[in-house]
Backbone bond lengths (Angstrom), bond angles and torsions (degrees), N, CA, C in turn:
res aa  C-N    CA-C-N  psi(-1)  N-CA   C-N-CA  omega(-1)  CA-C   N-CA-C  phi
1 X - - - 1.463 - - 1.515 111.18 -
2 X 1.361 110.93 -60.17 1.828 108.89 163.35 1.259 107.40 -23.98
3 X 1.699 95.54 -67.43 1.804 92.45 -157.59 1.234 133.19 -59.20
4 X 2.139 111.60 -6.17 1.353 103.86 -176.81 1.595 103.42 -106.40
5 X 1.322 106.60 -0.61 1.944 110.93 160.80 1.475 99.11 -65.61
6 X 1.491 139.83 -60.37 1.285 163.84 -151.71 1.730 84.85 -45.05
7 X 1.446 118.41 -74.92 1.429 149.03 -152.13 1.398 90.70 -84.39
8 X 1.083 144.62 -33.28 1.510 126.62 177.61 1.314 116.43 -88.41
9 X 1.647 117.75 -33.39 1.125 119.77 170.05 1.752 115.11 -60.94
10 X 1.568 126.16 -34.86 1.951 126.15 169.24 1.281 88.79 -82.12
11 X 1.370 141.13 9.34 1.983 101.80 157.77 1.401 98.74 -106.98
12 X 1.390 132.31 2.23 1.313 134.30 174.72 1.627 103.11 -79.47
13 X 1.582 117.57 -64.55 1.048 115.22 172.43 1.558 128.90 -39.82
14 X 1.929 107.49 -42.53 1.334 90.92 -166.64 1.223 111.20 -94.36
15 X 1.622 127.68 -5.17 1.658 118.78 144.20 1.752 124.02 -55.67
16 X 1.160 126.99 -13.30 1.119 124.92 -159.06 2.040 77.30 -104.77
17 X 0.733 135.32 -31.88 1.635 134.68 174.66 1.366 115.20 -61.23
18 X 1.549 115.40 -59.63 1.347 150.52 -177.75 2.080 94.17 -37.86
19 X 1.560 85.93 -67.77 1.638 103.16 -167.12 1.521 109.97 -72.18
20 X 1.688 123.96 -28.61 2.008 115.26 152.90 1.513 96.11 -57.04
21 X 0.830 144.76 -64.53 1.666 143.82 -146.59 1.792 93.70 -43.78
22 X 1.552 102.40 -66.17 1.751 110.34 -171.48 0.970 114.30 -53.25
23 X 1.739 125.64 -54.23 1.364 133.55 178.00 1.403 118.49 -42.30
24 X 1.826 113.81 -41.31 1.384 114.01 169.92 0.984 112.23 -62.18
25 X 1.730 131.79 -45.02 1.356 104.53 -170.09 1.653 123.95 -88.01
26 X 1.169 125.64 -2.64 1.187 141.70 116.52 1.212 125.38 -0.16
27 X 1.316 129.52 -94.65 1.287 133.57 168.41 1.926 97.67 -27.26
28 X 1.771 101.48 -77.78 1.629 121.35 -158.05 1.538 100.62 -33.65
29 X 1.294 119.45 -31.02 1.709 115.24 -160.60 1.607 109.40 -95.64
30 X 1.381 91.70 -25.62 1.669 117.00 -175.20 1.872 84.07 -69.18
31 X 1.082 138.20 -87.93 1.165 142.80 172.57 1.813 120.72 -19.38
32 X 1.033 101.17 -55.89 1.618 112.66 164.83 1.415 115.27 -53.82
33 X 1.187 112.63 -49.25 1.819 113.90 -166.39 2.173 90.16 -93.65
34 X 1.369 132.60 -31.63 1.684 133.51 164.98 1.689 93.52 -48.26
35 X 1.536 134.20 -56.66 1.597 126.90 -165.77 1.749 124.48 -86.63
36 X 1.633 104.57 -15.37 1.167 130.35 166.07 1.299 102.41 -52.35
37 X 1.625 106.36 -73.62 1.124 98.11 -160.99 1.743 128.65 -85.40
38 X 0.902 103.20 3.15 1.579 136.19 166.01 1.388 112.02 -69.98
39 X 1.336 120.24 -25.95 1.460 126.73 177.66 1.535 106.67 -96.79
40 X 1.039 117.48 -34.01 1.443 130.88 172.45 1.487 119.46 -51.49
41 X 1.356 91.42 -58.08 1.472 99.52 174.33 1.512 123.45 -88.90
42 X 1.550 124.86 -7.30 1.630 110.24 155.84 1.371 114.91 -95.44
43 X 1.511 133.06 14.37 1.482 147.69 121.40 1.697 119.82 -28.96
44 X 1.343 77.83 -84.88 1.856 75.94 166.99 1.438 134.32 -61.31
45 X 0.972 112.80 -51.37 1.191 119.63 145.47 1.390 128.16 -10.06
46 X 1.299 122.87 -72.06 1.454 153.22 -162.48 2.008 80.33 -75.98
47 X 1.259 136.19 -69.22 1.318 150.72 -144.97 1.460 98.68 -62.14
48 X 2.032 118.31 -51.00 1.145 90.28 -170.89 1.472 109.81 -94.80
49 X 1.340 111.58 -18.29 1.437 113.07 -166.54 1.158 108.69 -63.91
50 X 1.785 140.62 -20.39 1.017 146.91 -158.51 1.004 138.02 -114.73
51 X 1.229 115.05 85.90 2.356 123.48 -141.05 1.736 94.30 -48.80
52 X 1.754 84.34 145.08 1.475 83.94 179.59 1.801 135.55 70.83
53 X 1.310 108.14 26.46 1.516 115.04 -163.45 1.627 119.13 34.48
54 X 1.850 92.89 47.94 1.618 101.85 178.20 1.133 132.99 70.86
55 X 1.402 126.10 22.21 1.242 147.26 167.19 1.498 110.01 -92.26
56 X 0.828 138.37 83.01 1.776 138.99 164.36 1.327 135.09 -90.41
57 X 1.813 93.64 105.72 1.810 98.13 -149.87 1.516 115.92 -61.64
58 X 1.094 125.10 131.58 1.687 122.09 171.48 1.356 122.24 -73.03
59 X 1.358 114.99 94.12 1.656 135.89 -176.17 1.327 99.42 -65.76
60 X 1.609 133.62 -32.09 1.537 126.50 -139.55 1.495 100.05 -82.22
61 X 1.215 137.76 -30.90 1.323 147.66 173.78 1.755 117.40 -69.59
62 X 1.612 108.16 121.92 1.138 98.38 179.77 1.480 103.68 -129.29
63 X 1.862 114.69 -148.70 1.154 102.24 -168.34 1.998 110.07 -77.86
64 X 1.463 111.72 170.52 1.538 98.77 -164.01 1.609 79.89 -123.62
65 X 1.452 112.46 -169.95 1.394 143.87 -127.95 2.065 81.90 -86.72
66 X 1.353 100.95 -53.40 1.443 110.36 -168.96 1.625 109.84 -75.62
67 X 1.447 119.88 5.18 1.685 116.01 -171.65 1.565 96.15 94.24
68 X 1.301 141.44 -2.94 1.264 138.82 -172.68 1.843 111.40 -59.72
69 X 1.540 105.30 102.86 1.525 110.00 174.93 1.274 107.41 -83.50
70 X 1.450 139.54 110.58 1.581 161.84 -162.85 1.576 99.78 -119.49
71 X 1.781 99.75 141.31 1.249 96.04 141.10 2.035 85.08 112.05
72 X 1.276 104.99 139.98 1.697 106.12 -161.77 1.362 101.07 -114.11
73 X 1.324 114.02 38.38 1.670 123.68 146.40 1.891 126.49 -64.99
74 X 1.398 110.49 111.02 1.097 90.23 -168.09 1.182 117.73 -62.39
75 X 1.632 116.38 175.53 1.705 110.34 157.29 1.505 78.69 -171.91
76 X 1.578 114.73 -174.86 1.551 151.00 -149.98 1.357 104.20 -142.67
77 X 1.717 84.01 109.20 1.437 90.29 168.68 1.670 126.08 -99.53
78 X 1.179 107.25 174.46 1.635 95.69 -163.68 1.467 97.85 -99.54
79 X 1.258 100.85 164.01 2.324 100.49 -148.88 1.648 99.97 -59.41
80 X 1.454 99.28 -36.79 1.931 106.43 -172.01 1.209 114.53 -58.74
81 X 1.595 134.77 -26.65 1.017 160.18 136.63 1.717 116.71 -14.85
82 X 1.347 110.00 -43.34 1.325 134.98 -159.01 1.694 125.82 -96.93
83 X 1.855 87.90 -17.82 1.150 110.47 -174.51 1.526 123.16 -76.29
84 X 1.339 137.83 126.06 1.717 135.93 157.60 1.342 116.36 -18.96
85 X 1.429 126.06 124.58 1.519 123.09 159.09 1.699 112.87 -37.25
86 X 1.113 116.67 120.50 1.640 105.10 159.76 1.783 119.91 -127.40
87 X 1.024 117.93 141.24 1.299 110.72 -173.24 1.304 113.24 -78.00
88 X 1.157 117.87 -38.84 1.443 133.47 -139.10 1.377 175.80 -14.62
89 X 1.209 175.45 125.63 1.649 147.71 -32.24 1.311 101.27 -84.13
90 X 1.540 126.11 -12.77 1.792 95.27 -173.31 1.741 99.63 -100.49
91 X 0.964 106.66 179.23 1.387 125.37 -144.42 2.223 106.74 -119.86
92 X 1.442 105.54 24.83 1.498 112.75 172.11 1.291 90.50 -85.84
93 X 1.475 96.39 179.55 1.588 117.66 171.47 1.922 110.00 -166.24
94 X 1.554 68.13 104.38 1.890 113.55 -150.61 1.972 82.14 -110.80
95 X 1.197 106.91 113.58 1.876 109.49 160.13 1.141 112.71 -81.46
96 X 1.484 123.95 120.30 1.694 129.12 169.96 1.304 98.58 -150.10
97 X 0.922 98.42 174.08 2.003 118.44 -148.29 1.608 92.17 -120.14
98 X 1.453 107.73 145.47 1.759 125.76 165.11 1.667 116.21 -140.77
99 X 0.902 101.43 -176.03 1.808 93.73 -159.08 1.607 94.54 -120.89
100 X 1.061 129.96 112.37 1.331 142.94 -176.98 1.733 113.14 -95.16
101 X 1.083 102.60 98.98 1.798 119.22 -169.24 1.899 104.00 -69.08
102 X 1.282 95.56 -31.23 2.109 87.66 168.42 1.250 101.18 -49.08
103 X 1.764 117.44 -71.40 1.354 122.34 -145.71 1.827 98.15 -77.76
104 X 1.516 115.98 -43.54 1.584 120.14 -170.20 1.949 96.33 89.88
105 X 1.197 92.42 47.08 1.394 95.72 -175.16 2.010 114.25 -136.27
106 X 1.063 106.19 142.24 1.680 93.17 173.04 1.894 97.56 -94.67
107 X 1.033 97.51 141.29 1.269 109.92 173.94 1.669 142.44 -152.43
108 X 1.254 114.94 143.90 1.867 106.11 -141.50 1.887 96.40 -58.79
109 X 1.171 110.70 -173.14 1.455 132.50 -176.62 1.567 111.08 177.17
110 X 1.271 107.13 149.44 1.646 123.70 167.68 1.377 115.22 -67.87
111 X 1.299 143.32 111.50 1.310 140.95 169.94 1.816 116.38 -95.09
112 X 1.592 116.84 107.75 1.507 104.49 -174.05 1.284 127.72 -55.61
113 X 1.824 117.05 -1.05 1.592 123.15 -179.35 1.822 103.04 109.30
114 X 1.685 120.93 -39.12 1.613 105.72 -177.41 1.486 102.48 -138.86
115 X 0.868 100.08 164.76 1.796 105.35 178.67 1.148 106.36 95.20
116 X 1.987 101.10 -138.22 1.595 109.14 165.76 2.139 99.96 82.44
117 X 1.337 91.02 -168.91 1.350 105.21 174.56 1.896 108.30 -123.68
118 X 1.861 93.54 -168.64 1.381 90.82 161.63 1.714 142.62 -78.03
119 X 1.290 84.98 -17.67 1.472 94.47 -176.27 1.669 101.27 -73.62
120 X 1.136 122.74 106.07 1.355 129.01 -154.72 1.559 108.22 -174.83
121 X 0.869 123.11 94.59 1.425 135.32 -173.53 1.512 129.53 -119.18
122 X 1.428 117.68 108.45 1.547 118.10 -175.07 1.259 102.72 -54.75
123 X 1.349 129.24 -73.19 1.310 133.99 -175.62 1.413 119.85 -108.34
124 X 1.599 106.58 163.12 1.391 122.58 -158.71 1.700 114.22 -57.24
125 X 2.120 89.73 -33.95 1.834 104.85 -177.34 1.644 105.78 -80.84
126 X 1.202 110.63 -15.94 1.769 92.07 172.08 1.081 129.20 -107.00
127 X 1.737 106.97 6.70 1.302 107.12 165.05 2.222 109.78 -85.35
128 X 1.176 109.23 -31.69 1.166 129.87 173.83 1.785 107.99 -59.83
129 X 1.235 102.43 -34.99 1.680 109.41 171.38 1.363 133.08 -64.87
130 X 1.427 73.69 -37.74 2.354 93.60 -174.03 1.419 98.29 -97.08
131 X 1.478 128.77 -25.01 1.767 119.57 175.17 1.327 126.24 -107.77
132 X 1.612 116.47 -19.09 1.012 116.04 -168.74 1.627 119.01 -75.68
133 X 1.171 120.91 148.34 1.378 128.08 -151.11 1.648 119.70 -38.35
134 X 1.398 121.63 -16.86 1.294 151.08 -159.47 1.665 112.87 -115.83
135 X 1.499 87.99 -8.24 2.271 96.06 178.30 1.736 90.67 -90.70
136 X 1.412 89.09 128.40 1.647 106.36 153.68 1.345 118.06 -76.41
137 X 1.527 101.61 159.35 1.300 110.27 150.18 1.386 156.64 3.60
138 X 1.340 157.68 49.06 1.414 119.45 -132.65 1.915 115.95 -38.96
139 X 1.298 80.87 -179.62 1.515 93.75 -157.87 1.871 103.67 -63.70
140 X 1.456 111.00 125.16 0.945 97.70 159.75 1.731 153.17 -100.88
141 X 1.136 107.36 -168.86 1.783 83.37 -166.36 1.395 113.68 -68.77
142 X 1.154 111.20 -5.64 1.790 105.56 175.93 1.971 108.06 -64.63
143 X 1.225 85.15 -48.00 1.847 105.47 -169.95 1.588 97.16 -76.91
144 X 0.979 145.55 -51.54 1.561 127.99 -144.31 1.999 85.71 -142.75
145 X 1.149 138.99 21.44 1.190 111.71 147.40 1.869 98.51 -161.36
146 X 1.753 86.10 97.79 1.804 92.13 172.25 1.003 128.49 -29.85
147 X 1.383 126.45 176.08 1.357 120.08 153.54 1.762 89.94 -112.68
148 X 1.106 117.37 153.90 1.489 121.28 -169.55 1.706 93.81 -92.92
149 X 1.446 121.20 156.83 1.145 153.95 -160.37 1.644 109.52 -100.73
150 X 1.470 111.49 135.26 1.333 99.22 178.43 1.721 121.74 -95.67
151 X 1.708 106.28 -8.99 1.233 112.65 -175.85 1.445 97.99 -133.43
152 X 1.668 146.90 -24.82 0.965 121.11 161.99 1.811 110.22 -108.91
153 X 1.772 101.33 163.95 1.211 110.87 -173.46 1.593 98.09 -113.08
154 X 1.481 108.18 109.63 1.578 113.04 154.72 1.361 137.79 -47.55
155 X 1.439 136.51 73.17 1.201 125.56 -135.17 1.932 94.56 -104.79
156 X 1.331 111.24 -12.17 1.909 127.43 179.91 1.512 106.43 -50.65
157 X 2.168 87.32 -44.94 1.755 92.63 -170.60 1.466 107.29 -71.75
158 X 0.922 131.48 -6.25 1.589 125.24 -151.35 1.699 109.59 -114.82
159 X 1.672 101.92 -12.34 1.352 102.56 148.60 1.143 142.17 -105.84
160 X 1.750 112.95 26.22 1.121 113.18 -176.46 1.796 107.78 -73.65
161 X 1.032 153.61 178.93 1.127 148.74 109.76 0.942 125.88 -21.64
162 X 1.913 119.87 143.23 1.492 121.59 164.10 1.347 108.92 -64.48
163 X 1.507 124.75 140.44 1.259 123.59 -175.27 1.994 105.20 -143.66
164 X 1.545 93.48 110.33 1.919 79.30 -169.49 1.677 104.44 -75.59
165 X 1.564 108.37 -21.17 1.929 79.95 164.33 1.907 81.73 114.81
166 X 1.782 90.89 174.14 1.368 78.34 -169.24 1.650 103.87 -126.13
167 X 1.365 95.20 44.59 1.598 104.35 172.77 1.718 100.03 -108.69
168 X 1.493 120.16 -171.87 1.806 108.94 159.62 1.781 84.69 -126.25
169 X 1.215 129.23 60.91 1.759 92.27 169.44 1.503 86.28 -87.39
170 X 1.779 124.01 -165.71 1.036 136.90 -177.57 1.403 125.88 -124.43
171 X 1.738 118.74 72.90 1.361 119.45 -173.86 1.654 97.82 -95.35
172 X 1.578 109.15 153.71 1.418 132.78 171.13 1.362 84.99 -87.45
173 X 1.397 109.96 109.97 1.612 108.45 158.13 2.121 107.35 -119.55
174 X 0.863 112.52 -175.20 1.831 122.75 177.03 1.352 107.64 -130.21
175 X 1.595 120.67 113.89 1.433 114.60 176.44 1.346 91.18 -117.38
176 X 2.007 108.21 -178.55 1.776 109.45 -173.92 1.463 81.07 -116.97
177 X 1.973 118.54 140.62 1.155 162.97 -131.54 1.487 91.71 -134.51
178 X 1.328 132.90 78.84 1.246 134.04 -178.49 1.952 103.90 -68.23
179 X 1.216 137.04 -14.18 1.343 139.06 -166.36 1.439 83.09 -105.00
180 X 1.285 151.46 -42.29 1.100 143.85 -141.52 1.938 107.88 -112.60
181 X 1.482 100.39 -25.78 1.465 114.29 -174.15 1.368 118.49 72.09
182 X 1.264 134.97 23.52 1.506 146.52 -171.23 1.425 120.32 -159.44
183 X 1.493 103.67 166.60 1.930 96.75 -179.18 1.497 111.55 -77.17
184 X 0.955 121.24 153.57 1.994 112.63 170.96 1.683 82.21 -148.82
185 X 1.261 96.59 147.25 1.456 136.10 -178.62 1.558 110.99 -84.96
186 X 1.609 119.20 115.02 1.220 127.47 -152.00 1.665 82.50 -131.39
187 X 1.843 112.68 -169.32 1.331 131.63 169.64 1.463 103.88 -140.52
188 X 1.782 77.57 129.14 1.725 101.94 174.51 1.162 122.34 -72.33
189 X 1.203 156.37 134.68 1.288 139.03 164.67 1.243 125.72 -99.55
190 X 1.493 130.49 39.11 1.425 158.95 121.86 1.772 108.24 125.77
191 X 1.338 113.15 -13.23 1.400 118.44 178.14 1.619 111.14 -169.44
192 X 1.371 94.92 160.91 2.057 109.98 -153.21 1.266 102.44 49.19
193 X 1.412 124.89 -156.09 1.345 112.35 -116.86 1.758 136.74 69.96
194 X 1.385 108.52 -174.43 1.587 109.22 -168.25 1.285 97.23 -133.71
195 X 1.358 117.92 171.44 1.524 134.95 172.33 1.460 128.34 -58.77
196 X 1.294 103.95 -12.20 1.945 124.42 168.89 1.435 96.55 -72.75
197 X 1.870 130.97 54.05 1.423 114.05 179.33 1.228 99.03 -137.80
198 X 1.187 130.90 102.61 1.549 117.85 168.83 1.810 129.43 -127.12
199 X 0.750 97.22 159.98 2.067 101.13 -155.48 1.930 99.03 -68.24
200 X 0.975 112.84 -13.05 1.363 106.36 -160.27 1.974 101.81 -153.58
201 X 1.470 103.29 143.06 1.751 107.80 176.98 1.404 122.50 -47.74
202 X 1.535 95.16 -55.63 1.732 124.06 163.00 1.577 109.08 -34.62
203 X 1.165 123.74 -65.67 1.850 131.23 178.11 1.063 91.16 -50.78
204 X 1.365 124.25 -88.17 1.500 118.20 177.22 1.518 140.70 6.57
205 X 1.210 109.98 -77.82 1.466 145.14 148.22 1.315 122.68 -32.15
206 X 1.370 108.81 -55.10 1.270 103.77 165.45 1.672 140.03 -63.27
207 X 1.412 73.22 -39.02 1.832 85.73 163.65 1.686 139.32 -87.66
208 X 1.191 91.29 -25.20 1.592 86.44 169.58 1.420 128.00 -120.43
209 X 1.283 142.46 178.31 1.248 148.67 -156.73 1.483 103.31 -82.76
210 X 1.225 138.16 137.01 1.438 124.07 168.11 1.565 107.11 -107.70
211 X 1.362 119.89 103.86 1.096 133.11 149.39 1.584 150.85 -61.60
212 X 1.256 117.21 106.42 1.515 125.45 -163.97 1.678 106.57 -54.94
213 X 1.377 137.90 102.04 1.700 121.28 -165.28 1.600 90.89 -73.80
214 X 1.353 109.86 159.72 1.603 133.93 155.29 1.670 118.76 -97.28
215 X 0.773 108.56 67.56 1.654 111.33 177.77 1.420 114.01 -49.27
216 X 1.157 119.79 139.35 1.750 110.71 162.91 1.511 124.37 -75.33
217 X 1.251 113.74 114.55 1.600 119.84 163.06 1.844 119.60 -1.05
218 X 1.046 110.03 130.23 1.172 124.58 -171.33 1.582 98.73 -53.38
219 X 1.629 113.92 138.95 1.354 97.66 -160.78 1.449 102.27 -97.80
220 X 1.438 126.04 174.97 1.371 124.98 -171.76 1.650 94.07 -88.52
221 X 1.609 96.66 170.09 1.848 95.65 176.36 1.580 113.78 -63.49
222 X 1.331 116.81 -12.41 1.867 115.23 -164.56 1.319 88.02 -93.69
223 X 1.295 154.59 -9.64 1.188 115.19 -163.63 1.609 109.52 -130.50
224 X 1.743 100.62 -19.81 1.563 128.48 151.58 1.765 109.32 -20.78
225 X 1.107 122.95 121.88 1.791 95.44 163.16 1.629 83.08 -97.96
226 X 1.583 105.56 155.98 1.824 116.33 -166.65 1.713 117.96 -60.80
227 X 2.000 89.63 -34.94 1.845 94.83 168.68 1.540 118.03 -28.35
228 X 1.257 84.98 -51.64 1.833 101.13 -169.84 1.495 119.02 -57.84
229 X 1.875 103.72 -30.49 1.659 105.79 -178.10 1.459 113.16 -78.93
230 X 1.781 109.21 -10.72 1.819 102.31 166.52 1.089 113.68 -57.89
231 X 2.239 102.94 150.68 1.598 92.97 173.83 1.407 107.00 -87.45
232 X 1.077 101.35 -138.46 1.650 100.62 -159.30 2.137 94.13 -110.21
233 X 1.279 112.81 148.62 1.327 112.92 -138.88 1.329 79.86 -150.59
234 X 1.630 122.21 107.60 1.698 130.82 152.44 1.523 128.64 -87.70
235 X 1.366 101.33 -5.18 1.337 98.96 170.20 1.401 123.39 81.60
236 X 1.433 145.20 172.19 0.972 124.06 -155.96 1.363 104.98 -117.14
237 X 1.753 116.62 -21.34 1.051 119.40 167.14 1.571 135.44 -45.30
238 X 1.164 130.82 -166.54 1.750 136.91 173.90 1.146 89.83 -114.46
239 X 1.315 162.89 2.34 1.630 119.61 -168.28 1.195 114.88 -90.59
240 X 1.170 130.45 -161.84 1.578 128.09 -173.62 1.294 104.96 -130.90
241 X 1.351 154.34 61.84 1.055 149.88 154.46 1.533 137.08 -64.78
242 X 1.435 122.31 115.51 1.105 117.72 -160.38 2.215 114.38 -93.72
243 X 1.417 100.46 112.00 1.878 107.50 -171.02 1.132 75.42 -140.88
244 X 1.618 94.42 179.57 1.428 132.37 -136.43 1.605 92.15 -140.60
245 X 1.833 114.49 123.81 1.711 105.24 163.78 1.414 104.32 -122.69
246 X 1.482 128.81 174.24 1.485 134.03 -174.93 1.727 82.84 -106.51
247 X 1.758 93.61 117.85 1.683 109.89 158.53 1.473 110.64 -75.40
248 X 1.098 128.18 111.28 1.518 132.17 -162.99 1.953 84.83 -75.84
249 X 1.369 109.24 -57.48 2.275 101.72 178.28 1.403 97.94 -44.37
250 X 1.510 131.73 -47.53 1.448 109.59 -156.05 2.114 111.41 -103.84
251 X 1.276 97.05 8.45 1.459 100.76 172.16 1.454 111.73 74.07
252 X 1.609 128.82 -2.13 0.955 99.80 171.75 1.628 102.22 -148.68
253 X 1.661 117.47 -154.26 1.379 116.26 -174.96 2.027 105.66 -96.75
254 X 1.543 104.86 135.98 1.420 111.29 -167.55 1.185 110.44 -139.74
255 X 1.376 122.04 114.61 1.599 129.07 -169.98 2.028 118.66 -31.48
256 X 0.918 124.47 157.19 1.422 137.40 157.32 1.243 129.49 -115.44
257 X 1.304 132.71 -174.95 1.606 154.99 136.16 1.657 120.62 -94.45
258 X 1.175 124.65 71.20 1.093 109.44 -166.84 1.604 109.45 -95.55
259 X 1.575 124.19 142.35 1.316 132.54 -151.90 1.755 105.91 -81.23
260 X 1.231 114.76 -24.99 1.537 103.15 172.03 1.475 102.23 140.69
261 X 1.357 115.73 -33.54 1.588 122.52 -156.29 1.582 107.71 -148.58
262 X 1.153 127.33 149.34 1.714 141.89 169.38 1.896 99.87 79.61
263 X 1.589 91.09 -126.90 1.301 90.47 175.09 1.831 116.01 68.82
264 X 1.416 135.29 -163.47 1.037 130.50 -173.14 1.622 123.78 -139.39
265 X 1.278 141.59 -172.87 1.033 143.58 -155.74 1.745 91.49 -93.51
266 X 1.395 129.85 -9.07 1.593 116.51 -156.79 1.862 90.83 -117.44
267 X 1.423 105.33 78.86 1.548 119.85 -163.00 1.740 92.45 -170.38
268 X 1.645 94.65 119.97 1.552 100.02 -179.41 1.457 94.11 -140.68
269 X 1.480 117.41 151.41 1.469 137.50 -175.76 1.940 90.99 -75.34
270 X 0.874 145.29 -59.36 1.409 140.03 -159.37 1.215 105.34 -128.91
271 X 1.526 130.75 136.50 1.740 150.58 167.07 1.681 100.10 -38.07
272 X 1.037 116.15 -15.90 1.855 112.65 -164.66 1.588 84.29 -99.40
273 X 1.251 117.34 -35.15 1.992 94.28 -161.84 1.903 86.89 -73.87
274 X 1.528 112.02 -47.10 1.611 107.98 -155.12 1.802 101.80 -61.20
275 X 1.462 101.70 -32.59 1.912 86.75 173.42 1.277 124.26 -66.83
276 X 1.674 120.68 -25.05 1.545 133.18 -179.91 1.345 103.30 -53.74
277 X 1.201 116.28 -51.35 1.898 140.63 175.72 1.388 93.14 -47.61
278 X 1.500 98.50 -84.64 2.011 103.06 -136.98 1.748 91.22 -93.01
279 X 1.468 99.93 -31.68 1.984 83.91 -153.45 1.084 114.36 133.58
280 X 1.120 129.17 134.60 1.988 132.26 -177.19 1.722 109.14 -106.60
281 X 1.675 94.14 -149.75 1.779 97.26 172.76 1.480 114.89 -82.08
282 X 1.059 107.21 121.31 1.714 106.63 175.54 1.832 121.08 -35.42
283 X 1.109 137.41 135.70 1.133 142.20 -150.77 1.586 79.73 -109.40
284 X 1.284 88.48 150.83 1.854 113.86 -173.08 1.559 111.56 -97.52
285 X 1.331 108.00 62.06 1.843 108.48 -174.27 0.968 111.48 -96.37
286 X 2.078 133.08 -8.75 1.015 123.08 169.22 1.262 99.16 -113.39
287 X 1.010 149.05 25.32 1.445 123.09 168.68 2.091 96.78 -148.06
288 X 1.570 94.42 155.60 1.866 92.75 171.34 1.280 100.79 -107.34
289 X 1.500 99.22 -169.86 1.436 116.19 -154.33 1.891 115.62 -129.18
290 X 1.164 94.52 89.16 1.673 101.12 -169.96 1.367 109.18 -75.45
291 X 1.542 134.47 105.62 1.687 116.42 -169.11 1.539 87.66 -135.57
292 X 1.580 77.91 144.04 1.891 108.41 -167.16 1.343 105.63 -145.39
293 X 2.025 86.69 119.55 1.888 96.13 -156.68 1.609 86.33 -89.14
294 X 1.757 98.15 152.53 0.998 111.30 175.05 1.561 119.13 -107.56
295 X 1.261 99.26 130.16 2.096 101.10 -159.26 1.265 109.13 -65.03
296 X 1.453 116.35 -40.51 1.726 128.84 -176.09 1.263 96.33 -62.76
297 X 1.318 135.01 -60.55 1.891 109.42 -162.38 1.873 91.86 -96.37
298 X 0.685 131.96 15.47 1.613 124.17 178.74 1.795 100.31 48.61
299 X 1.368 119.04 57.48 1.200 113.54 174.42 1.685 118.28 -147.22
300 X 0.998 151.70 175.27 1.329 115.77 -167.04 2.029 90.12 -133.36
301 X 1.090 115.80 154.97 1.537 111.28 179.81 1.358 97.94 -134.39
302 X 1.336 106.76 135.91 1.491 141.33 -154.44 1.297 94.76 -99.69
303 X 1.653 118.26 131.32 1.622 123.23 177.66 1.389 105.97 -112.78
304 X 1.432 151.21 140.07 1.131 119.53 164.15 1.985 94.19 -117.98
305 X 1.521 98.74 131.60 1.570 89.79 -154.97 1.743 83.49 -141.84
306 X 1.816 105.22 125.56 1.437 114.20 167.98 1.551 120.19 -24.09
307 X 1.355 110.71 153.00 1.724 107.46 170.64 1.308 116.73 -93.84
C-alpha cells in the first residue's frame, strides 16, 4: 500500500516538473516575439517619419573666415573642383589656392608657373566661386556658346569681351574681336566667362558682325612714348599669362602669352592701361559709316567712306 502512494506521488511530481519546463519556455518566446516586434515597429516608424531615411541635412553652417564650406547638405561639385593639387614641371613659386574635397575647404598651394590642372586658383574668392556649394557647372552651351540664328544677327554677344573665365583648364575656343573686326582664337578656362565663346570659327562668323578695324597711322617718333617702340617680349619663362603690347606695324594694342619673367616694359595686364600709354583704334570723327549686309555670307562688311 505505501509503495503505490510512493509511485503515484514521482508521477505527480514529474508532471508537475514536465509542465514548469513548458511554461518557461513559453514565457522566453512570448518575450522574444513582445521585443521583436517592438523593434520592428520603431524601424518603421523612424523610416517614414524621418525625411530622407533619417538623414537631416544641416543648413545652420555656412561659409567660415578661411573659405571653409560646412555643414552635410548635399550639393555637386564641378569635376575641376575634384581634382589633386599639382604644382607642376616648372620650377616658380607662384601662391594659388585649390579646393580640397576631404576638408570642403579652399586652400593655399605652391604653383611651379606651367602645367598643373584646373583646380588652380589666383585668389581665395574664385576658388570659393567655382566650388562653393552655390558654383554651377561650367558654362554651358546654352549660356556661353549660342547657337547662331538664321534670320536674326546677335550683335550684344559680339561685343562682349574675350573672357577666359575663372577656371585655368585649356579649351581652344573662337570669340568676336570688336578692335580687330573678326574671330581670333583665345583660351577658355573651363567655366564663367561670357557669351563671346564659341567651339568653332564657322559659329563664330555666323553670329557676329565682322568689322573692318581703323587703326591709327603709324605714329611719328615725337609723339610715340618709346615704351610703345618695344617689340613684343615673352620672356624666357613657361607660364601663360595673358597682357596686352602696342604693335607699333599695326597701330594699336594686341593681346599676348607672356611667360612670367624678363621680357620688357611694352606689356600691360588690360587693353585700357596699353591704350592710356600708346593709343587705340582711331575714332571715326571725320568720316561715317555706310554698312551693307551681305545676304550670301550672313555677315555684314563695314565701309568707312569720306562724306
Amino acid at each position: 500500500m505505501a509503495g503505490n502512494n510512493y509511485e503515484a506521488v514521482g508521477k505527480s511530481s514529474g508532471r508537475a516538473r514536465g509542465g514548469s519546463k513548458a511554461g518557461c519556455c513559453m514565457k522566453f518566446w512570448l518575450v522574444v516575439f513582445i521585443l521583436t516586434t517592438l523593434a520592428l515597429t520603431a524601424a518603421v516608424l523612424w523610416l517614414v517619419l524621418a525625411p530622407e531615411g533619417g538623414i537631416k541635412p544641416d543648413k545652420t553652417k555656412s561659409v567660415g573666415e578661411e573659405g571653409v564650406m560646412s555643414g552635410a547638405s548635399v550639393r555637386r561639385l564641378p569635376g575641376i573642383c575634384t581634382l589633386p593639387p599639382a604644382r607642376g614641371p616648372c620650377k616658380a613659386s607662384i601662391e594659388r589656392f585649390f579646393y580640397d574635397t576631404t576638408s570642403a575647404t579652399c586652400q593655399k598651394f605652391i604653383y611651379g608657373g606651367c602645367s598643373g590642372n584646373a583646380n588652380n586658383f589666383e585668389t581665395l574668392n574664385q576658388c570659393l566661386d567655382a566650388c562653393s556649394p552655390s558654383a554651377g557647372q561650367s558654362v554651358s552651351k546654352d549660356d556661353s556658346i549660342p547657337e547662331s540664328g538664321d534670320d536674326v544677327v546677335d550683335t550684344t554677344v559680339c561685343q562682349l569681351p574675350l573672357e577666359q573665365g575663372n577656371c585655368l583648364a585649356y579649351f581652344q575656343r573662337w570669340g568676336f574681336d570688336a578692335s580687330q573686326g573678326r574671330c581670333v582664337q583665345f583660351i577658355y578656362g573651363g567655366c564663367g566667362g561670357n557669351a563671346n565663346n564659341f567651339e568653332t570659327k564657322e559659329a563664330c562668323e555666323q553670329r557676329c558682325i565682322a568689322n573692318i578695324p581703323m587703326p591709327i597711322p603709324a605714329a611719328n617718333d615725337e609723339t610715340l612714348d618709346p615704351v610703345c617702340k618695344l617689340p613684343k617680349e615673352v620672356g624666357p619663362c613657361r607660364a601663360a599669362y595673358r597682357r596686352w603690347t602696342y604693335d607699333l606695324s599695326k597701330g594699336q594694342c594686341v593681346e599676348f602669352t607672356y611667360g612670367g619673367c624678363l621680357g620688357n616694359a611694352n606689356n600691360f595686364e588690360t587693353k585700357e592701361a596699353c591704350e592710356a600709354k600708346c593709343g587705340g583704334k582711331m575714332l571715326l570723327t571725320e568720316y561715317s559709316q555706310r554698312v551693307y549686309q551681305c545676304m550670301s555670307f550672313r555677315h555684314f562688311v563695314a565701309l568707312a567712306l569720306p562724306y
